[in-house]
N, C-alpha and C positions, 0 to 999 in steps of 0.2 A: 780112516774111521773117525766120528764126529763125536768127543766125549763131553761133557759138562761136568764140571764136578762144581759143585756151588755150596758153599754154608750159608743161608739163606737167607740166615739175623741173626745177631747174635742176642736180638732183646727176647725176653722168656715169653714163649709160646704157649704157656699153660693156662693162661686165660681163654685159650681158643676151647679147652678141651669143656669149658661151661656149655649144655645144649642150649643155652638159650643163644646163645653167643658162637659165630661161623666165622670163618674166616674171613668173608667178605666183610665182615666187619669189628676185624681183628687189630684194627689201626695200624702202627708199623711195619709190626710182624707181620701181618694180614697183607699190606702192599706188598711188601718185599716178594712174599711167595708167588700173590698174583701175577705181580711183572717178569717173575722170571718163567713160570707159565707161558706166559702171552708170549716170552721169547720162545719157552720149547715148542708152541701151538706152530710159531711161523719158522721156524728152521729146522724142527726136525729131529737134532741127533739123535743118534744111534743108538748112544747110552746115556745116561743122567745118574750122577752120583752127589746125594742129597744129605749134605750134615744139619743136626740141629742142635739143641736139648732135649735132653733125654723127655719132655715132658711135654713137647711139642703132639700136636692134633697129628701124629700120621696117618690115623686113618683118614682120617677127611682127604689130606693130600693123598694118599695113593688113591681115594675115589677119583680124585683131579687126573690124574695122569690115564688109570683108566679106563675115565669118560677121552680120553683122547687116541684112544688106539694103543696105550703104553701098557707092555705086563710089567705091577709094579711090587713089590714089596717089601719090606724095614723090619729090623733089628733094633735090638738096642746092645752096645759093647763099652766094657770098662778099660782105660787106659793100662789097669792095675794089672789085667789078663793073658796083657799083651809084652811081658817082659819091660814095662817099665814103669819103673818106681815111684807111682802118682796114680792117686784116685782120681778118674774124669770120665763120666757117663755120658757117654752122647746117644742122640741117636742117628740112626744111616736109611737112606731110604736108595735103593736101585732099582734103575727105569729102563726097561729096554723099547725100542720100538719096534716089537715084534709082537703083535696080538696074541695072549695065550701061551708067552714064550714061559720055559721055565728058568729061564739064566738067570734072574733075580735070586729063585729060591736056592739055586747050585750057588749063586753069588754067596750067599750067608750063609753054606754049609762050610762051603771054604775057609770064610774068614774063621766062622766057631771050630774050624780042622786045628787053626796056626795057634790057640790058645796056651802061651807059657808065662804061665804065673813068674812074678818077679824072685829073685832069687838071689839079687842083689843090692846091695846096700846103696842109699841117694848117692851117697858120698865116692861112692866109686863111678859114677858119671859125671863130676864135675874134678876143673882145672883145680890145681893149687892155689892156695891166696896168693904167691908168691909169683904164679904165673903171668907173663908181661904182658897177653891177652888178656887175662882177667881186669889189671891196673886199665887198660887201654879200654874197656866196656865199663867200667864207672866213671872213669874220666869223661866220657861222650854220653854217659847219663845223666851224670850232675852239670856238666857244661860246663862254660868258663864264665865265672861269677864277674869277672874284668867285664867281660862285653856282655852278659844276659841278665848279671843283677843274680839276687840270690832264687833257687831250682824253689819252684813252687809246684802245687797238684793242680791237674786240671778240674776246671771248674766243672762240674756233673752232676745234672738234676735225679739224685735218687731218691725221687718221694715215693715211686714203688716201694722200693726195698726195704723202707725205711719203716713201714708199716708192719712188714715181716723180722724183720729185727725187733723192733720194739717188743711185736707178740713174742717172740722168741725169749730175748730177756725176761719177759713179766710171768709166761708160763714155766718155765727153768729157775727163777727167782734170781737172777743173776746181777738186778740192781742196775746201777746205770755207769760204774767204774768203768777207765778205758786206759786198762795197769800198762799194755802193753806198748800202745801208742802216743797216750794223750793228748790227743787230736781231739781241735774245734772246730766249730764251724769256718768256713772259709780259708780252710787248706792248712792248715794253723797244724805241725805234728811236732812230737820231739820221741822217737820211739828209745827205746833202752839202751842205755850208753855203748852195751857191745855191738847192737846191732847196726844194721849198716843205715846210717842217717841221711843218706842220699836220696836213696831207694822208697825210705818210707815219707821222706817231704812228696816224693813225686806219686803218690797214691791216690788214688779217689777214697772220699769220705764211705762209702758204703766199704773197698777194701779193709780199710785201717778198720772200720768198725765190727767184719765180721774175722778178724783178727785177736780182736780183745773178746768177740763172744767165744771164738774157739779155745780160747784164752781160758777165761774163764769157768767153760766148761769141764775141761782138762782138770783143771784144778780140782773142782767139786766133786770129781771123779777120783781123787786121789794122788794124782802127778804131776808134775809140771815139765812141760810140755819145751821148755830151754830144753831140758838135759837130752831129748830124745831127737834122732835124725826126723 
């Protein structure tokens, strides 16, 4: 049996969902989906199991697969649903090649069957601080500063995001503080003495940034968001 399972792009798809704007000229996103197309057009499989964001054009792609003889159709599911301890929306797209088939729609009754809400605490899915695997996965994060020099962020153009942040701050009133990280331009972080400073040198400027807005929001909301898991 010939499966695909492919996540597609990880860049956000939700420009596609503009009508003036198709996916053929979607940039990235838009290639990425096409090529992998052009590969299901010429081989075939059986099945096709299609991640994105949640905000991704699927209707337009499941007309794509469709138009090729595939019964196709998507979902959207929360990690939070599924027994573990993290909000992440994606969405899923299943492709059978079988014209007309209903395996798609049995496919996501299934998954929506397995739904158990989390029930347990982060903290009880992670190692002890104390644990020699833990010690052994910051060591190989941070590197060895003798031969690499000191852990810098990779360099990542987020002039996207950067725009939706700003809106964010300016309609929220949030100001331009950055309590949690503060972080400059050019990889530049020193995040809060307990936290783990390895970890947040090695961040992209769009994470650190939308760290101090969730940061902030929290706040303005009444809490602070240290004390809770």
């Amino acid at each position: 049996m010939d499966i695909l399972i492919a996540g597609t792009s990880c860049v956000d798809f939700s420009a596609l969902n503009n009508k003036q704007k198709g996916i053929e000229e979607g940039g990235e996103s838009g290639d990425t989906f096409l090529g992998m197309m052009a590969w299901v057009t010429k081989h075939r499989p059986l099945i096709v199991i299609q991640e994105n964001v949640s905000g991704a054009a699927w209707a337009e792609m499941r007309h794509y697969y469709r138009n090729r003889g595939y019964a196709a159709e998507y979902a959207r599911f929360n990690t939070r649903e599924y027994y573990i301890p993290h909000t992440r929306m994606r969405g899923y797209m299943c492709a059978v090649n079988v014209k007309g088939s209903d395996i798609p729609n049995k496919w996501i009754h299934a998954c929506k069957q397995m739904v158990r809400p989390s029930t347990t605490t982060l903290e009880a899915f992670m190692l002890p601080d104390d644990d020699p695997r833990v010690y052994k996965a910051r060591m190989e994060l941070a590197g060895d500063p003798r031969r690499t020099g000191p852990l810098k962020a990779r360099t990542v153009d987020w002039e996207k995001c950067e725009g939706r942040h700003q809106r964010e701050r300016t309609e929220q009133k949030l100001g331009e503080q950055r309590p949690v990280t503060a972080w400059q331009e050019g990889g530049v972080c020193k995040t809060l003495d307990f936290m783990w400073q390895d970890w947040g040198r090695k961040q992209v400027e769009r994470v650190l940034d939308l760290m101090d807005i969730n940061f902030l929001l929290s706040v303005r909301d009444g809490y602070d968001p240290m004390y809770k898991a």
